[in-house]
C-alpha positions, 0 to 999 in steps of 0.5 A, a space after each residue: 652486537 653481542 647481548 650483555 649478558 653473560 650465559 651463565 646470567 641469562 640462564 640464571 635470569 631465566 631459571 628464577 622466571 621459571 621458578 616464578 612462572 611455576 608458582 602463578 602457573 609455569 606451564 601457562 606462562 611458558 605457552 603464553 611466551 611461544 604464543 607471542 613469538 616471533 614479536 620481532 624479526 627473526 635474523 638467520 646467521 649463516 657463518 659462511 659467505 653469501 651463495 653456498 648452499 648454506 645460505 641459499 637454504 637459510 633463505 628459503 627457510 627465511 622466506 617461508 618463515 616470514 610467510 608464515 608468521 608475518 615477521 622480517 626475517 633476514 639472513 646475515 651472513 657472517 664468515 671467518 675463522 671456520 665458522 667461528 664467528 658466526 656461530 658465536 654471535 648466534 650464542 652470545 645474543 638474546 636467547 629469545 628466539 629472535 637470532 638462530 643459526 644455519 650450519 654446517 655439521 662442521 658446527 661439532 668439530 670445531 671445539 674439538 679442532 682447536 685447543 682454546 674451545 672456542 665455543 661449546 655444542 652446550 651453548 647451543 639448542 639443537 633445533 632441526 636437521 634441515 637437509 641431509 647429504 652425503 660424500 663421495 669419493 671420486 677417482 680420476 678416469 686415467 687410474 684406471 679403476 672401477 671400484 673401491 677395492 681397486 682404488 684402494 689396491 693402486 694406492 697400497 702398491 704405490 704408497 705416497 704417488 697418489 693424493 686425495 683433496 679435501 674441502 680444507 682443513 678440518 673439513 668433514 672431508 679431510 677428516 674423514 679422509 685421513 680416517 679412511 687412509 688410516 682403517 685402509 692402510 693407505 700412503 696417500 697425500 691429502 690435499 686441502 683446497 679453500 672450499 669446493 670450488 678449487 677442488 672441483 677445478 683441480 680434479 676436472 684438471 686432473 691434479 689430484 688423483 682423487 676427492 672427496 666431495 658433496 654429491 650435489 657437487 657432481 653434476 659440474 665434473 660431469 663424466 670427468 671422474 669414477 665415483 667409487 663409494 659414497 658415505 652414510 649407512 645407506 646408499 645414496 637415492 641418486 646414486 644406486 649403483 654406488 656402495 659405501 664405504 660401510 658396505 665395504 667396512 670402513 665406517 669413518 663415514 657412516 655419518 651423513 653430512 647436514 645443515 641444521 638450525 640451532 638457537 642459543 642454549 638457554 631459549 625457552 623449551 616452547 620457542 625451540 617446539 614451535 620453530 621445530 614445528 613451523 621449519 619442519 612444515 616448511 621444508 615440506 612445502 613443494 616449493 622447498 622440496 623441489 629447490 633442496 632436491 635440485 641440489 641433491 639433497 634431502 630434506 629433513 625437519 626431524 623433531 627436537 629429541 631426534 636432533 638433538 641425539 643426532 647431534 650428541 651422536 656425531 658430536 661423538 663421533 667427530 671427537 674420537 675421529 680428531 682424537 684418533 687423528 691428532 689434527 689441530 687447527 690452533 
């Protein structure tokens, strides 16, 4: 149930505690606060449905927190409309540390995707990156190609006979895959599938000729398909012998894909330092790790500052890729 008061009069309700608080020792009172924290349970709203790889994070970091600081934390999921919805009910409740949200960096793109701006990222503290991933390209064996270049040839002399599948519209894929056509000058048909597994079906089906997809999402293809390039600045620890599309000069996919963990906008500084704190530690446990790398992923726990300029960064980017793009869900 969304909290009753407005942000702009919590923020207000806040800032004239913190002038309070400064005039009998702010500082104190602002440690005093975190030391108190969590004094309830903690809910982890994931706007996805139960057994993606997002809420089977959120559970661990559920599991770790509550072991940590003996308070119930439990993961609500909460799908619909892209996210939307969860992601709202995190920023219209209390900003006390108690309701947090796990997403997706989809989180930057859907304001820019939709007209009515559903939400802003400034009704979001950044909190940590949990995970970090990256996408691959994967072309059907029978195109008879091996590489980038060679994809990208077979579809210039053939413009409009191939296509590339995405997760859905809007996705990071299909937005940084229209990108890619657009900086290669490739005619190629994107095709949006409702999430990862119809489009895992429809390449092992052979009824695209190519996808973009989560490395971690390789292992049910098998040797089905040729991965040609990965996204990110760096090549994947998995996948070494597989360039990026940087290497090759497209940059529309420098950036990595993440999960991350935000609170509502105004929280106080010092609950946003120790849930910072705390996630970083667990992401490091071996338990954690091991589970994150089962899925090809990388496990991140980067302070406050490096998040949120991370955020601002990609937030930036995914603005001009929309912009340039012209993709609208409304």
């Amino acid at each position: 149930m969304p909290h009753p008061l407005t942000r702009r009069r919590a923020i207000g309700a806040l800032g004239a505690l913190g002038a309070m608080g400064s005039g009998l020792g702010g500082g104190a009172w602002a440690q005093d606060h975190a030391t108190a924290y969590p004094s309830k349970p903690i809910r982890l709203v994931v706007p996805f449905p139960a057994g993606g790889a997002t809420d089977v994070l959120a559970r661990h970091v559920a599991k770790g927190l509550q072991q940590s600081w003996g308070q119930p934390v439990v993961v609500d999921n909460k799908p619909g409309a892209g996210g939307i919805l969860g992601t709202k009910t995190v920023i219209g409740s209390a900003p006390d540390g108690h309701t947090l949200l796990v997403h997706l960096a989809s989180v930057l793109q859907q304001p820019h995707l939709r007209p009515s701006r559903p939400y802003s990222m400034a009704d979001l503290a950044p909190i940590t990156s949990l995970v970090r991933g990256q996408l691959t390209l994967a072309v059907q064996k029978d195109l008879g190609v091996n590489t980038l270049d060679e994809f990208i040839a077979l579809v210039r002399k053939n413009p409009g006979k191939y296509s590339l599948a995405n997760y859905g519209p809007g996705t990071t894929p299909h937005l940084q895959g229209l990108m890619f056509a657009r900086q290669a000058g490739l005619e190629i048909t994107p095709v949006a599938f409702q999430g990862g597994a119809p489009l895992l079906v429809a390449l092992k089906g052979n009824h695209v000729s190519a996808g973009l997809l989560d490395v971690a999402a390789l292992r049910s293809l098998g040797d089905a398909v040729r991965l040609v390039a990965t996204s990110g600045r760096q090549r994947w620890p998995s996948l070494p012998d597989v360039p990026t599309f940087a290497e090759k000069g497209f940059h529309s996919l420098d950036a990595e894909g993440w999960i991350g963990l935000f609170a509502p906008a105004a929280t106080p500084e010092a609950i946003q330092q120790k849930l910072n704190r705390e996630v970083a530690r667990i992401l490091r446990t071996p338990e954690l790790t091991s589970a994150i790398e089962a899925i090809d992923m990388v496990a991140v726990g980067n302070d406050l500052q490096a998040y949120r300029r991370q955020v601002q960064a990609d937030d930036a980017l995914y603005a001009r890729i929309i912009q340039e793009t012209g993709v609208r869900l409304d």
